[in-house]
C-alpha positions in Angstrom: -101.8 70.2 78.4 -103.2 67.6 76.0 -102.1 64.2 76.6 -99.1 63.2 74.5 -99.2 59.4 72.4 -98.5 57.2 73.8 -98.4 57.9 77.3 -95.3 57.8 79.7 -95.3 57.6 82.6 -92.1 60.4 83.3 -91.7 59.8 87.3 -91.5 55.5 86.8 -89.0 56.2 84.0 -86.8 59.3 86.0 -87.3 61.7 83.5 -85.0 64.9 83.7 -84.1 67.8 81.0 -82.3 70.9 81.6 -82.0 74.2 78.8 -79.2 75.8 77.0 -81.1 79.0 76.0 -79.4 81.4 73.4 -80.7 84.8 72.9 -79.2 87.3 70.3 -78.2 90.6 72.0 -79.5 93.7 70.8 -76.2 95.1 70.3 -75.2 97.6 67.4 -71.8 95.8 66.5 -70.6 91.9 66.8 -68.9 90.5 69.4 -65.1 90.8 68.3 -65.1 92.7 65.3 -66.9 96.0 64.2 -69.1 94.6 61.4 -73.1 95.6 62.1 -75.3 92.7 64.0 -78.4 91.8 63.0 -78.1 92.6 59.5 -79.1 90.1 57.0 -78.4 89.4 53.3 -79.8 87.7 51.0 -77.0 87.9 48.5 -73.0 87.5 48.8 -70.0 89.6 47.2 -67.6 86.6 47.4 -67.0 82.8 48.6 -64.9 80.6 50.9 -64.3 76.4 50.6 -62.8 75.3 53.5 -62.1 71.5 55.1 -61.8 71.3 58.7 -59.4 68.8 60.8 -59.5 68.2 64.6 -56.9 69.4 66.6 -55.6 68.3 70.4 -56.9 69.6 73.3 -54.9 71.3 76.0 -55.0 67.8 77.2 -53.8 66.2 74.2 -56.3 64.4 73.1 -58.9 64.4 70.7 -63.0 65.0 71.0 -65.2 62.7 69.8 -67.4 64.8 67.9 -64.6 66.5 66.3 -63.3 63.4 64.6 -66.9 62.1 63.6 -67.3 65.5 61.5 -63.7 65.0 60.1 -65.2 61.4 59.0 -68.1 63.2 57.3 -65.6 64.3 54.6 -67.0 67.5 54.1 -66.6 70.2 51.8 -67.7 73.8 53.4 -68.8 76.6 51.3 -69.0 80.2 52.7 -71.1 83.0 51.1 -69.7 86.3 52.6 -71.1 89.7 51.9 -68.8 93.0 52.6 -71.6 94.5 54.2 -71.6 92.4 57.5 -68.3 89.8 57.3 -64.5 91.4 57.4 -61.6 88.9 57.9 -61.8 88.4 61.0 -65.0 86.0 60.6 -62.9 84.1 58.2 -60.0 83.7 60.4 -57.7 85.8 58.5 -57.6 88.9 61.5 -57.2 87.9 65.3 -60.2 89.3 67.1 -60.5 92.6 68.4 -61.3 93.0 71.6 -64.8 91.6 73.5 -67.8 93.7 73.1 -68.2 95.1 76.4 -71.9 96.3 75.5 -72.7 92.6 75.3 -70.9 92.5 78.7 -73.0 94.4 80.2 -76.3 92.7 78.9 -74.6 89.2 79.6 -74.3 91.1 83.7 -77.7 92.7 83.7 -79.1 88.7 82.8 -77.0 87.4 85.8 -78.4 90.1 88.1 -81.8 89.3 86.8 -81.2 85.5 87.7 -78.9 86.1 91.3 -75.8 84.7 89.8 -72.7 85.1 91.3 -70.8 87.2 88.9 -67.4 86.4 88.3 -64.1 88.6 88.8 -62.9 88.6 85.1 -64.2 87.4 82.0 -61.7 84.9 80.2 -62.8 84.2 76.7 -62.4 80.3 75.6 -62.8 78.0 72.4 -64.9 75.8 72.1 -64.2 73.6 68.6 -67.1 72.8 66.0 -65.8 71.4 63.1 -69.6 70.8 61.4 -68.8 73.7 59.4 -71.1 76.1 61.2 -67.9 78.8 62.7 -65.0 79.3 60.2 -62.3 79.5 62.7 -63.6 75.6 63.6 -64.6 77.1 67.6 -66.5 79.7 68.8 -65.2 81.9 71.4 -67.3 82.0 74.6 -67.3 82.9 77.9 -69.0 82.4 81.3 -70.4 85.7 83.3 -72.2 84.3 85.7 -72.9 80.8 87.8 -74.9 79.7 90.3 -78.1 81.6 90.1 -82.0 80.3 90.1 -85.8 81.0 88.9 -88.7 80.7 90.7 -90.5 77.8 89.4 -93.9 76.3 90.2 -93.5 76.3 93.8 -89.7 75.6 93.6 -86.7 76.8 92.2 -85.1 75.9 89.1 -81.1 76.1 89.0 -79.5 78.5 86.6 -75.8 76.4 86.3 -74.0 79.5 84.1 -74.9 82.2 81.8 -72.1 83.1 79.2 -71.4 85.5 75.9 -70.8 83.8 73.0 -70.7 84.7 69.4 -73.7 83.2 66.9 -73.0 81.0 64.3 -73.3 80.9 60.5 -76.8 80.2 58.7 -77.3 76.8 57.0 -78.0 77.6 53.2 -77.8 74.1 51.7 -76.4 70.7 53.0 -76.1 67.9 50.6 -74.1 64.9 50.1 -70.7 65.9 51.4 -71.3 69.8 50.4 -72.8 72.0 53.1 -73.5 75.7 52.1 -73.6 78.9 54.9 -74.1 82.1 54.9 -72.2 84.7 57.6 -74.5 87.3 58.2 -75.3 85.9 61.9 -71.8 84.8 62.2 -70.3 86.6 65.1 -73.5 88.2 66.5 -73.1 88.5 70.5 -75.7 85.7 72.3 -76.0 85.0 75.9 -76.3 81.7 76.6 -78.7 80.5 79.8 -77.5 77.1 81.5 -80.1 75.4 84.0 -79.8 72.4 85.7 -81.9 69.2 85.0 -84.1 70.1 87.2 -87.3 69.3 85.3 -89.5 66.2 85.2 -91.9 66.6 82.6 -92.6 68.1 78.8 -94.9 70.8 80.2 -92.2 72.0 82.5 -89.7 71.9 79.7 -92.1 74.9 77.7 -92.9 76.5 80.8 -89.1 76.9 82.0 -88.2 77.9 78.1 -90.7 80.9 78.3 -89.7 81.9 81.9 -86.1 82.3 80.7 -87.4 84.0 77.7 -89.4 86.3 79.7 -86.1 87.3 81.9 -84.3 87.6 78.6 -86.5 90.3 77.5 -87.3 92.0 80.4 -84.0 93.6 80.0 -85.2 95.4 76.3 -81.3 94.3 75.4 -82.3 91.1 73.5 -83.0 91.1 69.8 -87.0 89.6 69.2 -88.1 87.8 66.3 -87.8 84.5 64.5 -84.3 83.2 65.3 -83.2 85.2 67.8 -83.5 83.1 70.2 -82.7 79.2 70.2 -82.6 76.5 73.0 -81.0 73.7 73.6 -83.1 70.7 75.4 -81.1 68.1 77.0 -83.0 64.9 78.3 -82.4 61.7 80.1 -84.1 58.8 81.6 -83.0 56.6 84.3 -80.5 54.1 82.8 -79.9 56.5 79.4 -77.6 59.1 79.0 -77.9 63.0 78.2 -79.0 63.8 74.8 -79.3 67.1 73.2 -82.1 68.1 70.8 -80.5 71.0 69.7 -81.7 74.5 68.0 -85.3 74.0 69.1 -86.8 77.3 67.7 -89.9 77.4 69.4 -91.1 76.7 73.1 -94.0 75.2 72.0 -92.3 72.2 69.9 -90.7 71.4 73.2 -93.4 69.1 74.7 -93.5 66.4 71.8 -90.1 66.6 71.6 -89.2 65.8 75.4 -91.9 63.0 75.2 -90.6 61.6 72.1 -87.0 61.3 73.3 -88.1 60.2 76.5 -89.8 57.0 74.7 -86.7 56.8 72.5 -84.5 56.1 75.4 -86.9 53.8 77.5 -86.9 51.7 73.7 -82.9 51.9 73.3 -82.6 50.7 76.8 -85.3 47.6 76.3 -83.1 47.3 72.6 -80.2 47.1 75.0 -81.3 44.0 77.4 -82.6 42.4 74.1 -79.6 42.2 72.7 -77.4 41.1 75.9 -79.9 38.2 76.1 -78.5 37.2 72.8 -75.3 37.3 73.6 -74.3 41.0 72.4 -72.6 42.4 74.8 -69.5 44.5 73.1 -68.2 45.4 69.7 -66.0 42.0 69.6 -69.9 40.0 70.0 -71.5 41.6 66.8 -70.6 40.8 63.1 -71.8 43.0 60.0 -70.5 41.4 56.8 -71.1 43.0 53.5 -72.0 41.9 50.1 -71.5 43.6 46.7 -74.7 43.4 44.9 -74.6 45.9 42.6 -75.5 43.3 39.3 -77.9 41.9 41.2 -79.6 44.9 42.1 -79.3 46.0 38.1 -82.7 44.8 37.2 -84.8 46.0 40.8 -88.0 47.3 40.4 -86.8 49.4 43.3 -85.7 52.6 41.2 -82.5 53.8 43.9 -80.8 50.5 43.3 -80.2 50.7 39.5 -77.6 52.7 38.3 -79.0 54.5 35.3 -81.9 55.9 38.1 -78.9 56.8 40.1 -77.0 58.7 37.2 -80.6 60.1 36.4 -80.7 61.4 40.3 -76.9 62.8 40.4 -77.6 65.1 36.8 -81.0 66.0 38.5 -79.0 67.4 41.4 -75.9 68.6 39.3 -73.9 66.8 42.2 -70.2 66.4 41.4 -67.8 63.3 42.0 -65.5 64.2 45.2 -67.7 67.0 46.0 -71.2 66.9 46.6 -70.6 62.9 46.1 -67.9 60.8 47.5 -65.3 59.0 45.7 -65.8 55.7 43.4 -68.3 54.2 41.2 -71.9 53.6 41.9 -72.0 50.8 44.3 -75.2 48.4 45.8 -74.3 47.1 48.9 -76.0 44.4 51.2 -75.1 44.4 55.0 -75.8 41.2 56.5 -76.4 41.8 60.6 -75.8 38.4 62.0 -78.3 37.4 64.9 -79.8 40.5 64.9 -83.0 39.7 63.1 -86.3 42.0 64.5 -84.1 44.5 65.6 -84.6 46.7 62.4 -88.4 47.5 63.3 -87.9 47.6 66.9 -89.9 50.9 68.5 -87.8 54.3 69.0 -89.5 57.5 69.0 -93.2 57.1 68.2 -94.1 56.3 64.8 -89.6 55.3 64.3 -88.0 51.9 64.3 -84.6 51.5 65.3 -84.1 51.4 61.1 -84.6 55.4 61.2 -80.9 55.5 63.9 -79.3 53.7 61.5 -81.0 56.1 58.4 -79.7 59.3 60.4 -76.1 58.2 61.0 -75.8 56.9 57.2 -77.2 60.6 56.1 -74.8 62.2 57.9 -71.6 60.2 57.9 -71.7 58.6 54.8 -73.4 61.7 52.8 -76.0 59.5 51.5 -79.1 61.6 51.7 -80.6 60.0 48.4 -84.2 59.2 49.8 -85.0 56.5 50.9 -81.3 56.2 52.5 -82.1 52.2 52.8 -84.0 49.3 52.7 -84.3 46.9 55.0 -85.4 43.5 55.9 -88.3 44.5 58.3 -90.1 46.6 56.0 -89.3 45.8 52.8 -90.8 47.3 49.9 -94.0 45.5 48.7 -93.6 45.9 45.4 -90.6 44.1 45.3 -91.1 41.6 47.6 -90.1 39.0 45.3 -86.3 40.4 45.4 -85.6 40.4 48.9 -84.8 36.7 49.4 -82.0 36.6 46.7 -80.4 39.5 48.0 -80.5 37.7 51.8 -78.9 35.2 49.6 -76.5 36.9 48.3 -75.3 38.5 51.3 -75.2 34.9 53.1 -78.2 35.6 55.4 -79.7 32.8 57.5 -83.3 32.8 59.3 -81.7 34.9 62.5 -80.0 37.7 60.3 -81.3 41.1 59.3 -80.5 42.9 56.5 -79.6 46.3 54.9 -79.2 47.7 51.5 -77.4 50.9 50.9 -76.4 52.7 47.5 -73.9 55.2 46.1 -70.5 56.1 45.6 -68.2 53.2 46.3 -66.5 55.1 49.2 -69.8 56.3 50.8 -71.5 52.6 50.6 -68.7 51.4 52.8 -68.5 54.2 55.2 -72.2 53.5 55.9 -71.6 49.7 56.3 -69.3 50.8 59.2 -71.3 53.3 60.4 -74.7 50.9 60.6 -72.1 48.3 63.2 -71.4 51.8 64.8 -75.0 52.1 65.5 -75.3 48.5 66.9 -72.2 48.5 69.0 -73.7 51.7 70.8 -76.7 49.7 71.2 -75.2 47.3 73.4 -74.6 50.2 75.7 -77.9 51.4 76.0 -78.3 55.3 75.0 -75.4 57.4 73.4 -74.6 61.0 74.0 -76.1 62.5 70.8 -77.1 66.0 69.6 -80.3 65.6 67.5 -82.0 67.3 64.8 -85.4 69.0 66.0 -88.8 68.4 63.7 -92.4 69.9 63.7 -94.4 67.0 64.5 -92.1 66.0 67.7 -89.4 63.8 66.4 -85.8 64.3 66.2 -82.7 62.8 64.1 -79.0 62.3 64.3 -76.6 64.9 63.9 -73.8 64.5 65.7 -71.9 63.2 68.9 -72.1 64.9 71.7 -69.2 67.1 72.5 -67.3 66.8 75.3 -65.0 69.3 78.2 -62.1 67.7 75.0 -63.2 70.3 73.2 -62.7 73.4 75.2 -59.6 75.5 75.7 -58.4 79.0 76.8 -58.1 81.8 73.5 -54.9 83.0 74.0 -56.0 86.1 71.5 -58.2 87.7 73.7 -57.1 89.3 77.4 -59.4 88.8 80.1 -61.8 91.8 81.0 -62.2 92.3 85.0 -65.7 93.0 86.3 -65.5 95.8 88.7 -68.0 95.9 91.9 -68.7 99.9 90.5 -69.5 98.2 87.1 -72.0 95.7 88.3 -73.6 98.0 90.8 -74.4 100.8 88.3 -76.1 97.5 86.4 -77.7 97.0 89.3 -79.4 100.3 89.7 -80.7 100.7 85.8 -82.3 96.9 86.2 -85.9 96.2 85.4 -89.0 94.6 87.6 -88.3 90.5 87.4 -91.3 89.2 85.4 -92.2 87.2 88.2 -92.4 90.5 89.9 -94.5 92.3 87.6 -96.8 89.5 86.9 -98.0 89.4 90.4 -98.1 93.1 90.3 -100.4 92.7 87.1 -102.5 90.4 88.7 -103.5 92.2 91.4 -104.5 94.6 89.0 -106.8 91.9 87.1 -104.7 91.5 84.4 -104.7 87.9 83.3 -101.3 85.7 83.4 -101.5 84.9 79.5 -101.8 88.8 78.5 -98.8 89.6 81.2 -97.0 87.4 79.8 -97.5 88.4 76.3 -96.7 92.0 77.4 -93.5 91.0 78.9 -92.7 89.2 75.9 -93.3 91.2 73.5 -91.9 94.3 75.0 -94.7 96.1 75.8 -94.9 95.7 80.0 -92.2 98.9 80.0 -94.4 100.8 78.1 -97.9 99.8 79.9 -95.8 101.0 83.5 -94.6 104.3 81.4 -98.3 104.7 80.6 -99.5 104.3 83.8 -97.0 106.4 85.4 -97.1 109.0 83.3 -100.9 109.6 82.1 -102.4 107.9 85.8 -104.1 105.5 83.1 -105.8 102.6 84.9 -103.5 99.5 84.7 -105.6 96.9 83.9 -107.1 98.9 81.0 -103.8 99.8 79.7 -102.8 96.4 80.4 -105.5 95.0 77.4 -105.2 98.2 75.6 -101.5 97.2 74.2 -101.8 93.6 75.4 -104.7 92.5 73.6 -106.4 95.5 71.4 -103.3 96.4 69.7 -102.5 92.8 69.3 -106.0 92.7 66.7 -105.0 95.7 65.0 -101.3 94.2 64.5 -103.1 90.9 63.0 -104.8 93.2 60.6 -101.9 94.7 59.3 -102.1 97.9 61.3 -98.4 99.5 62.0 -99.0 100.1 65.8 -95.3 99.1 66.2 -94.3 102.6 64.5 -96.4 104.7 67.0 -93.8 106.5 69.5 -93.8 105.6 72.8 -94.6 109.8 73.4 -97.6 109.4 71.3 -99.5 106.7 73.1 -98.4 108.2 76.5 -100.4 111.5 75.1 -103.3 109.7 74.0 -103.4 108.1 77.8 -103.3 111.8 78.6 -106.3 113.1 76.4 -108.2 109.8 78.1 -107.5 110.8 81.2 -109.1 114.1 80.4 -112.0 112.8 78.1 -112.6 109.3 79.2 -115.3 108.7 76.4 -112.2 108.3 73.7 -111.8 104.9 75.2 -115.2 104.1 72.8 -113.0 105.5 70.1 -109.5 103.4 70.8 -109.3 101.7 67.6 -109.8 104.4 64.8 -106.8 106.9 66.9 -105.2 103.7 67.1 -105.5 103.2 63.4 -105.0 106.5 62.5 -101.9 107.6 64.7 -100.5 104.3 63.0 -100.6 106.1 59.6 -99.0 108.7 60.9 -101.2 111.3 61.6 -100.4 113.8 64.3 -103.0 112.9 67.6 -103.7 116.4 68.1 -105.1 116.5 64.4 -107.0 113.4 65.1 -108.4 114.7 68.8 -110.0 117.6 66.9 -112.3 115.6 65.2 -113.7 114.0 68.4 -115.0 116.9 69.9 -118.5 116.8 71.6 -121.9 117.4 69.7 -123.6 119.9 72.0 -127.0 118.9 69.9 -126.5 115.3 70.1 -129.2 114.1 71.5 -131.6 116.3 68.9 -130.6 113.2 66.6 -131.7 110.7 68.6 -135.1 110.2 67.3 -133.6 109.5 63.7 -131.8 107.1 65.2 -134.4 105.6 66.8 -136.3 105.6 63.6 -133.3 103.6 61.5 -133.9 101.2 64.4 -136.9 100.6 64.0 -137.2 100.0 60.3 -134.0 98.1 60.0 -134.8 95.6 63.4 -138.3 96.4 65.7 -140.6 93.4 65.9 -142.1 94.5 69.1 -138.9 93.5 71.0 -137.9 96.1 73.3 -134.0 94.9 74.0 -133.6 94.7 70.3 -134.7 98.0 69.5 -132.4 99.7 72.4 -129.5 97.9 71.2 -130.1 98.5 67.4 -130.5 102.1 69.1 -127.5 102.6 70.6 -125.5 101.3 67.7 -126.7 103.4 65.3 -125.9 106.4 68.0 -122.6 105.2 69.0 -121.7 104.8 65.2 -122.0 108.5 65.2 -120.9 109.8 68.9 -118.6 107.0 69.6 -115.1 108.9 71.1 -117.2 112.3 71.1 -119.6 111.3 74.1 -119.6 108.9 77.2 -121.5 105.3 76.1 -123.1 105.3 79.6 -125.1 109.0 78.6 -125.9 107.5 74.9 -127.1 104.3 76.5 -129.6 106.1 79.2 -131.0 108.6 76.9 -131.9 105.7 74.1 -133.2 103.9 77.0 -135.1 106.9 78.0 -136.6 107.2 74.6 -137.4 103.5 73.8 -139.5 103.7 77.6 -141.3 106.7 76.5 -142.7 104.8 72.8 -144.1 102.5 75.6 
């Protein structure tokens, strides 16, 4: 793996990160109601608005996350098509009861992974109140606990694997409006839990494939962008567990793992900087505010005047108390007293701590007007001539930083709060967040982490019990382990990177269906759909609606007439447009005369490429032959008779 910037040293810091990997279930209904899964709209028969409020535990007490999304203030809009939502997504119908297809795949992964499986499946609630599940929880329940991976030498702990149902599909989020759509809602997953049992970004993508590769093994598992999402939870020594959540691809896992990593060793250094000044709790740190909306009336920086603002607001035909919060356009100055050179301290690579306070004001306050804020530490040049009357204004001396933040009147002053949030957590070192994923390795705020507050039994759905008879006919039906196969494979010479794009992709089951059916030779079957195809696919070649039957007789005709290998890609093309293979065979049969044409060929050659250079006239030779015989006659006999023929010109 290329070396990430700037380097980190993971064993000095104590580096660990465990996976939450979701993987849709290729099941034909959801997973408490009969509405289709996996079928997506684009357009929507109806909508929902809905608020959500937190509600007690069983323990009578409320979760942290679930009150910072009732502080958000948000207004949730659902787009619902007849054709794959019913009431009970919307929490108008009590469920019906579980799926026990998805059951069965959620058993089949445990078995795959040794888990003890339990005695009865009780289905809980688990609450989300971003706006993501109607109902404000999404049922779930564990299978399976206690089972492990082979892993680079070692083993790598599987903590729980559980059915769940999906949630809804982000449309839109702005200001204090978010937008879904419920065509995913309610789609069976299977959620795989390992322990933090790895020390490095690499291992994070390598154990993110591996569970993959189990996943699919199975052929239960939907494939495809989206179907399958993972969870990354990291820590460093001294920091706390933080989730960069809905990662969609294994290989943005590196930079991401690496990024958080620094983030944390900088919180913690941010941390012992500002004990040594004496800010040690919530009661040692004062943020003061200033209203400098007249001041801020004649800014060459465009956000703080309100005419831009109105301009910006018609722009995005945002509405007052919906998309927008409450009150007039306000410009407000937050005066952080003592904490000058704090705003530009490191985070992330290429993020000052200015970007922690930018993520909570985006999605507490609802101002996601870009910039979000200025600041004192990198203020903007061209108006660099404005920042010391506004320090003024908000009483700042030589020690204090400074903030400006824009708005609706109600929004300004929720981020005010929210920015001495984010500097009372820093006094603690790390918070338990769940981040945002990005492309290019870094990650932003989006919400608390949850905690066991939020979890409690559904007393709408009766528990299913897992017989022994149930598990053991599982048992018998269950495919090679990919770690399995792949040493299979490789005795066989196929490489690692092509067995594990087989297994991946699907197409190991087929390759051992080949093999054991036609007595095709592994390894060449193994390229065959593993590499070969995998060109034609590129090209825009439908391989994927060949039959399985169909390529198992083609293995059979090259069993029989091993010079149709020459010839895989035009069958391969043409069985694709759906041409019957016996049709196609017919027109590979053998010229009995074909070596009468060899001098012609040999001729072509020669005009086209002979300067005297023996090894260029056999191969310009042999190309023009094979152009005509290739798939009707054996390379090795076209090859020695133009060899013969070029020797006897000598």
């Amino acid at each position: 793996m290329e070396p990430l910037d700037p380097p980190l040293d993971y064993t000095a810091v104590g580096l660990i990160s465990g996976l939450e990997v979701h993987q849709q279930l290729l099941t034909e209904r959801k997973l408490f109601c009969h509405c289709p899964a996996g079928r997506y709209t684009r357009t929507h028969d109806g909508t929902v608005l809905r608020h959500m409020r937190p509600t007690l535990s069983e323990l009578g007490v409320y979760d942290g996350t679930a009150l910072m999304e009732f502080k958000t203030k948000k207004h949730i809009v659902y787009l619902l098509n007849r054709a794959n939502t019913c009431t009970y997504e919307m929490d108008d119908t009590p469920p019906f009861p579980v799926n026990q297809a998805a059951i069965d795949v959620a058993i089949e992964q445990c078995l795959m992974l040794g888990c003890d499986i339990v005695d009865e499946v009780h289905i809980a609630r688990k609450q989300y109140l971003d706006g993501s599940i109607p109902t404000g929880f999404q049922r779930t329940a564990i299978v399976g606990v206690n089972g492990q991976l082979p892993f680079r030498g070692r083993h790598l702990s599987i903590t729980q694997v559980s059915v769940e149902e999906d949630s809804c599909r982000e449309v839109s989020d702005r200001g204090h409006l978010i937008v879904w759509r419920t065509d995913r809602l309610g789609m069976p997953l299977i959620e795989t839990v390992t322990g933090p049992d790895l020390r490095t970004p690499d291992e994070v993508e390598e154990a993110i494939l591996l569970v993959g590769r189990v996943c699919r093994s199975t052929g239960h598992v939907r494939v495809g962008m989206g179907a399958s999402r993972q969870d990354v939870n990291v820590s460093v020594r001294g920091g706390r567990r933080v989730e960069i959540k809905g990662v969609p691809q294994a290989g943005w896992a590196p930079r991401l793992v690496h990024g958080e990593a620094w983030r944390q060793v900088n919180l913690l250094r941010l941390r012992d900087e500002l004990h040594g000044r004496g800010f040690r709790a919530a009661a040692d740190l004062r943020v003061e505010t200033a209203d400098v909306t007249a001041l801020a009336a004649v800014s060459r920086l465009a956000p703080l005047c309100a005419e831009n603002w109105e301009a910006f607001v018609r722009g995005q035909s945002r509405r007052p108390d919906f998309e927008l919060g409450p009150g007039p356009f306000r410009v407000l100055a937050v005066r952080l007293v003592g904490l000058a050179g704090t705003l530009a301290w490191p985070t992330q690579p290429r993020r000052t701590f200015a970007d922690e306070l930018k993520g909570r004001v985006r999605v507490i306050a609802g101002l996601d007007q870009a910039p979000i804020l200025f600041h004192s530490e990198d203020w903007p040049p061209a108006a660099a001539d404005e920042l010391a009357p506004l320090r003024a204004a908000a009483g700042c001396g030589e020690r204090d930083g400074l903030v400006v933040v824009w708005g609706p009147e109600r929004d300004v002053r929720t981020a005010a709060d929210e920015i001495r949030l984010r500097y009372v957590d820093a006094t603690d070192g790390v918070p338990n967040e769940t981040r945002q994923p990005f492309v290019d390795g870094s990650t932003d705020f989006e919400r608390i982490l949850p905690g066991p507050d939020r979890m409690y039994p559904d007393t709408d759905s009766p528990p299913t019990r897992v017989t022994r008879e149930r598990v053991d006919g599982l048992r018998t039906t269950l495919p090679e382990r990919p770690w399995e196969r792949e040493s299979r494979y490789a005795t066989a010479g196929v490489p690692i990177h092509v067995a594990h794009y087989l297994i991946r992709r699907g197409g190991a089951a087929l390759v051992d269906r080949v093999v054991d059916e036609a007595g095709a030779d592994l390894r060449f079957t193994a390229f065959f759909f593993g590499e070969r195809l995998k060109g034609l696919r590129r090209a825009g070649v439908d391989v994927d609606a060949v039959a399985a039957d169909a390529w198992v007789a083609l293995f059979h005709a090259i069993a029989a007439r091993p010079e149709l290998r020459e010839a895989w890609a035009p069958l391969a093309r043409r069985m694709a447009a759906g041409e019957a293979l016996d049709a196609v065979l017919g027109e590979f049969t053998a010229q009995v005369d074909w070596r009468a044409g060899l001098a012609e060929w040999m001729q072509a050659a020669e005009r086209e490429a002979y300067d005297g250079n023996r090894d260029r006239l056999l191969r310009h030779a042999t190309g023009k032959a094979m152009d005509a015989l290739r798939g009707r006659v054996f390379a090795g006999l076209v090859t020695e008779a133009v060899r013969a023929a070029v020797e006897a010109k000598a």
